[in-house]
C-alpha positions in Angstrom: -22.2 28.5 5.9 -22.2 25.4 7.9 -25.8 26.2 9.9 -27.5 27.4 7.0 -26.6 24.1 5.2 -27.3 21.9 8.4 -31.2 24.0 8.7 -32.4 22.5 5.7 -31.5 19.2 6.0 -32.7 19.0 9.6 -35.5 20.0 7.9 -35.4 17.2 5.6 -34.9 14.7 7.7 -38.0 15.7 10.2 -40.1 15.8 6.9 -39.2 12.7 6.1 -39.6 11.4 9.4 -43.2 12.3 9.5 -44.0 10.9 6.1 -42.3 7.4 6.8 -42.7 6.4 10.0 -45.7 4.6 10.1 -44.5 2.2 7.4 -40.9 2.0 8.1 -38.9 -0.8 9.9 -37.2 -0.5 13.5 -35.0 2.6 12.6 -32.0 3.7 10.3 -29.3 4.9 12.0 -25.8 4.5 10.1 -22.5 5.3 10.8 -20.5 7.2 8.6 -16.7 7.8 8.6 -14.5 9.4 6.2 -11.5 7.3 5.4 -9.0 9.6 3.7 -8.4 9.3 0.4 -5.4 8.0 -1.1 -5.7 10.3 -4.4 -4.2 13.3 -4.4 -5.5 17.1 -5.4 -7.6 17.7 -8.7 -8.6 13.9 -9.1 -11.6 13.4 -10.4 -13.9 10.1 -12.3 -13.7 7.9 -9.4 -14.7 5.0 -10.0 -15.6 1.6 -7.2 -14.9 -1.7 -8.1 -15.9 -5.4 -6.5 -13.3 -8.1 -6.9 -15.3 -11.5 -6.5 -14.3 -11.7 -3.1 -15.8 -8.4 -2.2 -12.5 -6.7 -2.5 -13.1 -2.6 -3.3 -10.8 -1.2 -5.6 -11.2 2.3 -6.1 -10.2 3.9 -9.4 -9.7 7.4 -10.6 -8.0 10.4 -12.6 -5.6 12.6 -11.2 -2.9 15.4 -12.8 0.3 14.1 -14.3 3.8 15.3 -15.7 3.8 17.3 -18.8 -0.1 18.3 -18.8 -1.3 14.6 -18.8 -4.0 12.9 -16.9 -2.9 9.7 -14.6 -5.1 6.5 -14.3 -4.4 5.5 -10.9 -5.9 2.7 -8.1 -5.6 1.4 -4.9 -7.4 -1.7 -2.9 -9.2 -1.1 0.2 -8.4 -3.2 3.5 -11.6 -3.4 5.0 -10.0 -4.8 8.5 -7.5 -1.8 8.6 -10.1 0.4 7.5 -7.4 2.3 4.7 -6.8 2.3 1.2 -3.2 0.1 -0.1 -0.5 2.1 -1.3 -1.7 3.6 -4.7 -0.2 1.5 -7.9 -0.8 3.4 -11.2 -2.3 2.2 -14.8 -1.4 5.0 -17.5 0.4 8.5 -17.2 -0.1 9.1 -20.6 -3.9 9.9 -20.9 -4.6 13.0 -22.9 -6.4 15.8 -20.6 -9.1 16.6 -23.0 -10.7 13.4 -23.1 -14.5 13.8 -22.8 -15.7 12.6 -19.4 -18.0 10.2 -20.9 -14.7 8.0 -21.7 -14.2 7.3 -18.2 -11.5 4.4 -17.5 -12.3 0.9 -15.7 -11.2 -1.6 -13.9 -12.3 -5.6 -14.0 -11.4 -8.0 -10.8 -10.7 -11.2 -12.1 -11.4 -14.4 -9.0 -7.9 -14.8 -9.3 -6.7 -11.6 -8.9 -6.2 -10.4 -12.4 -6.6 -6.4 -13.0 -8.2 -5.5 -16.4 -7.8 -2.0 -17.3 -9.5 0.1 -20.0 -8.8 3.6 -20.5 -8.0 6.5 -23.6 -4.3 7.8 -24.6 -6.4 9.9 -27.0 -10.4 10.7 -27.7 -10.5 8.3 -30.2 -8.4 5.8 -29.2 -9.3 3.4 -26.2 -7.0 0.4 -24.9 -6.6 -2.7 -22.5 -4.2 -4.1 -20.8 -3.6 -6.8 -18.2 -1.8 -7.5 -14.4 -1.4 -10.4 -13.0 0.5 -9.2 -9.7 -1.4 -6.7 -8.8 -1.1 -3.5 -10.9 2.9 -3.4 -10.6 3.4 -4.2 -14.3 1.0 -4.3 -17.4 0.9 -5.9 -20.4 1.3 -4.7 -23.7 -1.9 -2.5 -24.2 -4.6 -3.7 -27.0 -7.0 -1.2 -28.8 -10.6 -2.0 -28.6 -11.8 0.0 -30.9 -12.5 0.2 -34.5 -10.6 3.2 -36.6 -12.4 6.0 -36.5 -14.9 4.6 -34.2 -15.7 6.4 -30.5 -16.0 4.5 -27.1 -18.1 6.4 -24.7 -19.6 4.5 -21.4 -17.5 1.6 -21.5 -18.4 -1.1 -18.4 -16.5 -3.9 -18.0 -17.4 -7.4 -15.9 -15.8 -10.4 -15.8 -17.7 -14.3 -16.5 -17.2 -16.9 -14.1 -15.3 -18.7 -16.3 -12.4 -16.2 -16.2 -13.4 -14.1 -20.0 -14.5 -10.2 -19.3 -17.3 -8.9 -21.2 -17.3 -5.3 -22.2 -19.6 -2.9 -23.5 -19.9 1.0 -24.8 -22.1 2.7 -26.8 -20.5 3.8 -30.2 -21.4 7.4 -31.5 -23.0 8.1 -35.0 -24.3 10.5 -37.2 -27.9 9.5 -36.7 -28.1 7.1 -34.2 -25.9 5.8 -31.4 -25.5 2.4 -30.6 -24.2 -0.3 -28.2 -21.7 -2.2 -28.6 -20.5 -5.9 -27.0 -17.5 -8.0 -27.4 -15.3 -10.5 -25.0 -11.7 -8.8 -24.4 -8.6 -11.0 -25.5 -10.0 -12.6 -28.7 -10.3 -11.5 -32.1 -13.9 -11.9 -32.2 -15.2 -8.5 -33.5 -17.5 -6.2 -31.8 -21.5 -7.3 -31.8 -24.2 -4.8 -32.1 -26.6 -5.0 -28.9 -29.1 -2.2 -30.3 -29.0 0.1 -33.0 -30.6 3.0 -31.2 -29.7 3.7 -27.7 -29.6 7.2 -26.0 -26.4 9.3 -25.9 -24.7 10.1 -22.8 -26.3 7.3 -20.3 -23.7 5.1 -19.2 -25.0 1.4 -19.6 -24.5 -1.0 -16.4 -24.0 -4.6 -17.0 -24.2 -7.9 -14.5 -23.1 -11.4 -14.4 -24.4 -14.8 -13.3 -22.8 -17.7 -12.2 -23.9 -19.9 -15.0 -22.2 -17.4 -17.2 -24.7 -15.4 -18.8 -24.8 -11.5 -18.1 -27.4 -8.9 -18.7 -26.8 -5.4 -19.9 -28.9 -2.4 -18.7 -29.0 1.0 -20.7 -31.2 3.4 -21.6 -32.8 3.1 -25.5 -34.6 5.6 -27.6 -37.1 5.3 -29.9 -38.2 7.3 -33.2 -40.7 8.9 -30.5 -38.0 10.4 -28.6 -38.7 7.8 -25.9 -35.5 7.3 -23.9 -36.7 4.1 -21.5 -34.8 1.6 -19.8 -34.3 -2.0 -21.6 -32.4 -4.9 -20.8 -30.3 -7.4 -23.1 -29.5 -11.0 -22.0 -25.6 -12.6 -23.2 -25.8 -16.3 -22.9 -24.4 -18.8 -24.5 -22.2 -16.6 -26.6 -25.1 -14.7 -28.2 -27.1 -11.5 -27.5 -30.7 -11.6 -26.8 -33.3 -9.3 -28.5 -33.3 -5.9 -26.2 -36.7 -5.7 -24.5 -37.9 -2.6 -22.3 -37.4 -2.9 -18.4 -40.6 -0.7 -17.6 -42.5 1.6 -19.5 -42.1 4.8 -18.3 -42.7 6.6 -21.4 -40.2 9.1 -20.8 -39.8 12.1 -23.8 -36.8 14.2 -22.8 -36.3 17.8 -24.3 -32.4 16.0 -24.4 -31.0 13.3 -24.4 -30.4 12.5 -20.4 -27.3 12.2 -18.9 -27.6 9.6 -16.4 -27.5 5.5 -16.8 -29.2 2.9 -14.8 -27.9 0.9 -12.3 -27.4 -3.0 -12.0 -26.5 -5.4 -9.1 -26.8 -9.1 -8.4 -26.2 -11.8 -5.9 -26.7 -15.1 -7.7 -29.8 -15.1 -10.1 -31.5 -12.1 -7.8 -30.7 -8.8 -9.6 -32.2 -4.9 -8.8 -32.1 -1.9 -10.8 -32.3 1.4 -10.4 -32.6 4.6 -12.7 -34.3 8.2 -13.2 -36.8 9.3 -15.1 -39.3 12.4 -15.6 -42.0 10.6 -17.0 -44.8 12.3 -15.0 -42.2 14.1 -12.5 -39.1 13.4 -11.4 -38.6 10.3 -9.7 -35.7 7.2 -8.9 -37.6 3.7 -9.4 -36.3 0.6 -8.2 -37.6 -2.9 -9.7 -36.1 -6.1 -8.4 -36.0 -9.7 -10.2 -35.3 -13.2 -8.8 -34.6 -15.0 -11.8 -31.9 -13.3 -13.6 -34.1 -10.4 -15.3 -36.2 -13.0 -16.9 -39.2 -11.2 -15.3 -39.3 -7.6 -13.3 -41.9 -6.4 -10.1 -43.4 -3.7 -10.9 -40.9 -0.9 -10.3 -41.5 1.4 -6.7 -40.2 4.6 -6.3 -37.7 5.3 -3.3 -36.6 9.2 -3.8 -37.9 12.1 -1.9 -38.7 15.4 -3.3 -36.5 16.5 -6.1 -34.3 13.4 -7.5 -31.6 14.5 -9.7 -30.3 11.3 -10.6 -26.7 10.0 -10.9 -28.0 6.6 -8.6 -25.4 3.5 -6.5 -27.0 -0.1 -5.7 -26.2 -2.2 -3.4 -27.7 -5.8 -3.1 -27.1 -7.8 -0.1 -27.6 -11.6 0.6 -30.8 -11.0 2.6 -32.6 -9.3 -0.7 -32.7 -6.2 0.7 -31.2 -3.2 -1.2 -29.5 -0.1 -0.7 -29.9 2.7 -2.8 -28.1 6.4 -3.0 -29.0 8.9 -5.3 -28.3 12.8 -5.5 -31.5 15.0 -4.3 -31.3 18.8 -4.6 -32.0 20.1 -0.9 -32.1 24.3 -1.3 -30.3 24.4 -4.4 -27.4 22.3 -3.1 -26.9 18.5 -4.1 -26.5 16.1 -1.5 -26.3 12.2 -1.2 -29.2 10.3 0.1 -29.3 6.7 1.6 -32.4 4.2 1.9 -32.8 1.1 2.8 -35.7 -1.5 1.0 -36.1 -4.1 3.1 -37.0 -7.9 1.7 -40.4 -6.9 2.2 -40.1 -4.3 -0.3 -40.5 -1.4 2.9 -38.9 1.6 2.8 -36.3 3.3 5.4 -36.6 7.4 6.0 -34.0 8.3 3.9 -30.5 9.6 5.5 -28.0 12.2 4.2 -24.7 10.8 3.6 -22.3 13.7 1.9 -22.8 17.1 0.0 -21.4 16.7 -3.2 -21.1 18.7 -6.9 -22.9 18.7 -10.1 -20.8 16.4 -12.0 -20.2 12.3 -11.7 -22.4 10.0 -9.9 -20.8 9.0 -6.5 -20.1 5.3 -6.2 -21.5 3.0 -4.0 -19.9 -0.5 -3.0 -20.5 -3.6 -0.6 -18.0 -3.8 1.6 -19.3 -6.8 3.8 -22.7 -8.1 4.1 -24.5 -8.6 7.4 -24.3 -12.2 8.4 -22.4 -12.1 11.1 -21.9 -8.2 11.4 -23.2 -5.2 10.5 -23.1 -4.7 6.6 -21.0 -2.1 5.0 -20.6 -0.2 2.1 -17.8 2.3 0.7 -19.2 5.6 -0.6 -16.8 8.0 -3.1 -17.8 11.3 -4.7 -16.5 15.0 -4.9 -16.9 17.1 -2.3 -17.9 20.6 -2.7 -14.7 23.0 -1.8 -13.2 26.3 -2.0 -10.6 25.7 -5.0 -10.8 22.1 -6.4 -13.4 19.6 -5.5 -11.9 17.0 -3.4 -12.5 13.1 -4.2 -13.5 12.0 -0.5 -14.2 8.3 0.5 -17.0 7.0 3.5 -17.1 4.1 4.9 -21.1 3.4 5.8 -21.8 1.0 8.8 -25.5 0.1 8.5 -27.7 -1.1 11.9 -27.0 -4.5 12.8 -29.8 -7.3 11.5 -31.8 -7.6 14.4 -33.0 -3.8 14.3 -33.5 -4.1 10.8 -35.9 -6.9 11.4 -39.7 -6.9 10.6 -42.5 -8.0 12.6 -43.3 -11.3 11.2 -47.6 -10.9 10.8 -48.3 -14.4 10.3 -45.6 -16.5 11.4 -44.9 -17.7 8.4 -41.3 -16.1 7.7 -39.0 -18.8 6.1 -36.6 -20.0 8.1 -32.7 -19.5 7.2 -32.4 -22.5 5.5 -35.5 -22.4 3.3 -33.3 -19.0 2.2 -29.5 -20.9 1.5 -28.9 -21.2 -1.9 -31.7 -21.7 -4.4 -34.5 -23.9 -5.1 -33.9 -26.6 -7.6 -36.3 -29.6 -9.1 -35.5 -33.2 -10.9 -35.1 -36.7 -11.1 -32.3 -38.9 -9.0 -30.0 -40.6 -11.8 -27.4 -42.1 -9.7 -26.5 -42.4 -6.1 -22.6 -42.5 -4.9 -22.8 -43.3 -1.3 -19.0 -44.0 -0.9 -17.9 -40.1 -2.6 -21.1 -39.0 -0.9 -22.5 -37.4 -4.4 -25.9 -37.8 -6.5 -26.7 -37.4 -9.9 -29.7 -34.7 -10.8 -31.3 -34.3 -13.6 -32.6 -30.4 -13.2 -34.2 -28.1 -15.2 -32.7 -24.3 -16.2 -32.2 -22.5 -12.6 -32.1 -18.9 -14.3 -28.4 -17.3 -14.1 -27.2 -20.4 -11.8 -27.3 -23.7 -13.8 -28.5 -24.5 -17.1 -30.5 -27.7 -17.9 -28.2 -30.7 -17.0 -27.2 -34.1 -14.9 -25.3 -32.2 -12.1 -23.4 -34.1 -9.6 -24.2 -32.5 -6.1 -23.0 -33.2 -3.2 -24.9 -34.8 0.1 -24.3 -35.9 3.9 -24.9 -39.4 4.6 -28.3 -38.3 6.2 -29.5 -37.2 3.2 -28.7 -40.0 1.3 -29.8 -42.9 2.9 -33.3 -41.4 2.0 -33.1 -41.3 -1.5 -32.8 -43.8 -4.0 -32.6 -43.4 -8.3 -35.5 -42.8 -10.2 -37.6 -40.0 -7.4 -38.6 -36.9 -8.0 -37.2 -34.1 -5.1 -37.7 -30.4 -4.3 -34.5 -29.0 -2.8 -32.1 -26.2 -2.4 -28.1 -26.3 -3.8 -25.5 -23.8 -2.5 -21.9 -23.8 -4.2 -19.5 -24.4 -1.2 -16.0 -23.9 -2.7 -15.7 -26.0 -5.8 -18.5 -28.1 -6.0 -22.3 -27.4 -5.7 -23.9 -29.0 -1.9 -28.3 -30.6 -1.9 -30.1 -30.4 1.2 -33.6 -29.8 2.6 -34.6 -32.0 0.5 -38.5 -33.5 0.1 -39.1 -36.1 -2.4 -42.1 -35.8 -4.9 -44.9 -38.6 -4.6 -45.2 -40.7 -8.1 -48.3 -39.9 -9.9 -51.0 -43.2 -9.7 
């Protein structure tokens, strides 16, 4: 069994090889380690999670007492390289509950565990820790009476609230649904027509707006990806990410997915619009506008897709591919320059739900790493399995520079900001900008940013400056700055 699994994907690999070579960068070899699992037999749904401090949780179903289904979780330790002892949600979920109602997990910054999950199929409830997962608080329902939650995802705002969304089933159409959790605000309607079955993905900004990715359908039976914007407490008109123009004989069964690192965001998802294929289209500011998407699977994409952004702008994308007849998990690389890796095999795994993929650490100082979790293929049950994925250090990643005219690392720090000087504090070492929006970091505003001595002896109220910010702990940090001439 094992060599006629290993032919084909030596196959594969050679084929891709040959078709990716030319264009690819330095090499793509990772390591990949399995790091046992802390669930135990029969679990299934699992589910990875990012605290703001790059914290994994991992989340999951496994069998309980008296024919139940347990939520259970555990935190991984990236410098012991194991999962914490395993600390447990709910005992009392009801075993039929449709695998679209999948439970999740929210990672406040300080520390705070919000958990959603179902006692019943039409019943779905949160609850909250605050040391850890060793006690919760009374639950709260979510939903209406009477009223399905399918797909939930939760994220939490910088400012502490989590934002929650699901699509809601109904006789003619399906659609999604918002609200912040822990208020009595009711439910908002994001779009009254969105596909069944295709988990939404949603992703937050540090000036507190989020956007929400999910797949919508029109009277047409198109079922394309569009995007809705939260800010300022209100939902944005959807509009469509791309238009594939995709007309399904059913409605599909697999979600985009969403990642960001400060205002830059990438998606991912499937469609069969003109064959199968997994596109990938990246933004800088917030979503506000989207390349044109490129497509990054091999031969016979079946979906079910993890995304990984790291600092650099380079992404990381798995998807399942059918190689003969038997699914497996794919890895590639796009590099900043938008190039693509030769695609490695990471896992076998089942027709069922899409593995998870999570940032472990980035690459500034070492080699990046991501946590992988899926089912395994086995003789009885499948197993839930865990990898922990060390990419090739930076400098083999690295691209020939054409033209010399890569920036440098500071022209990369932070982001790019523009306005007027209103004030100058030499002794608290601070100046007052007046800025325009910086999409998903800073609305319009006076900001008071901070400055070395160097910096400010140059300046004086009333000019005009180019510059970058970066938030170092709580305040936000100006530098490389150049000051606009006047106009005559």
């Amino acid at each position: 069994m094992i060599l006629r699994f290993l032919a084909p994907l030596l196959a594969l690999a050679l084929l891709a090889s040959s078709l990716h070579a030319e264009n690819d960068p330095p090499g793509f070899i990772i390591k990949n380690e399995i790091i046992p699992s802390p669930s135990a037999p029969g679990a299934i749904a699992p589910q990875l999670v990012n605290a703001p401090d790059g914290t994994v949780y991992l989340l999951w179903l496994e069998p309980a007492p008296s024919h139940r289904i347990a939520v259970r979780f555990a935190r991984f330790d990236a410098t012991k390289r194991t999962w914490s002892s395993v600390r447990t949600i709910s005992e009392g979920m009801d075993k039929d509950v449709p695998k679209n109602q999948t439970p999740r997990l929210a990672v406040l910054a300080d520390c705070t565990l919000i958990a959603l999950w179902y006692p019943s199929r039409d019943l779905a409830l949160t609850a909250t820790s605050t040391n850890g997962g060793l006690s919760w608080s009374a639950p709260c329902v979510l939903n209406r009476p009477l009223h399905f939650v399918e797909d939930p995802t939760l994220q939490p705002l910088p400012d502490g609230r989590v934002l929650t969304a699901w699509i809601e089933p109904g006789q003619a159409n399906h659609a999604l649904l918002a609200r912040i959790l822990e208020t009595t605000a009711p439910a908002v309607v994001v779009d009254e027509t969105v596909s069944a079955g295709s988990a939404p993905a949603l992703a937050t900004f540090p000036d507190g707006s989020a956007l929400l990715a999910y797949r919508g359908q029109t009277a047409g039976g198109v079922h394309d990806i569009r995007t809705a914007r939260f800010d300022d407490g209100k939902w944005d008109a959807p509009a469509t990410l791309n238009l594939d123009g995709w007309k399904p004989a059913s409605p599909p069964r697999d979600g985009p997915a969403l990642t960001a690192r400060g205002p830059h965001i990438a998606a991912a998802w499937f469609t069969a619009a003109g064959g199968a294929r997994i596109n990938v289209s990246v933004s800088g500011n917030a979503g506000f506008q989207w390349l044109a998407p490129g497509r990054v699977d091999d031969t016979a994409p079946l979906g079910r897709i993890g995304l990984v952004l790291l600092d650099d702008g380079s992404q990381l994308v798995s998807w399942v591919e059918r190689v003969q007849n038997e699914p497996v998990i794919l890895l590639r690389r796009i590099s900043p320059r938008g190039t693509l890796s030769v695609p490695v095999m990471l896992a076998r795994t089942v027709y069922g739900p899409p593995p998870q993929l999570a940032r472990v650490k980035d690459s500034t100082t070492t080699p990046a790493q991501l946590l992988l979790t899926y089912l395994q293929p086995a003789s009885g049950l499948a197993t839930l399995t865990t990898r922990l994925i060390t990419l090739p250090d930076a400098a083999s990643l690295a691209e020939i520079d054409p033209c010399d005219c890569e920036p440098s690392p500071e022209d990369l720090r932070g982001y790019a900001v523009k306005g007027g000087i209103v004030a100058i504090d030499a002794v608290h070492s601070t100046l007052q900008l007046d800025h325009g929006n910086i999409p998903g970091v800073l609305k319009a505003a006076t900001t008071t940013l901070k400055a070395s001595p160097e910096v400010l002896r140059t300046l004086q109220p009333g000019q005009t400056l180019l510059a970058r910010i970066e938030r170092i702990g709580p305040d936000w940090t100006i530098f490389n700055v150049h000051i606009l001439a006047s106009p005559r």
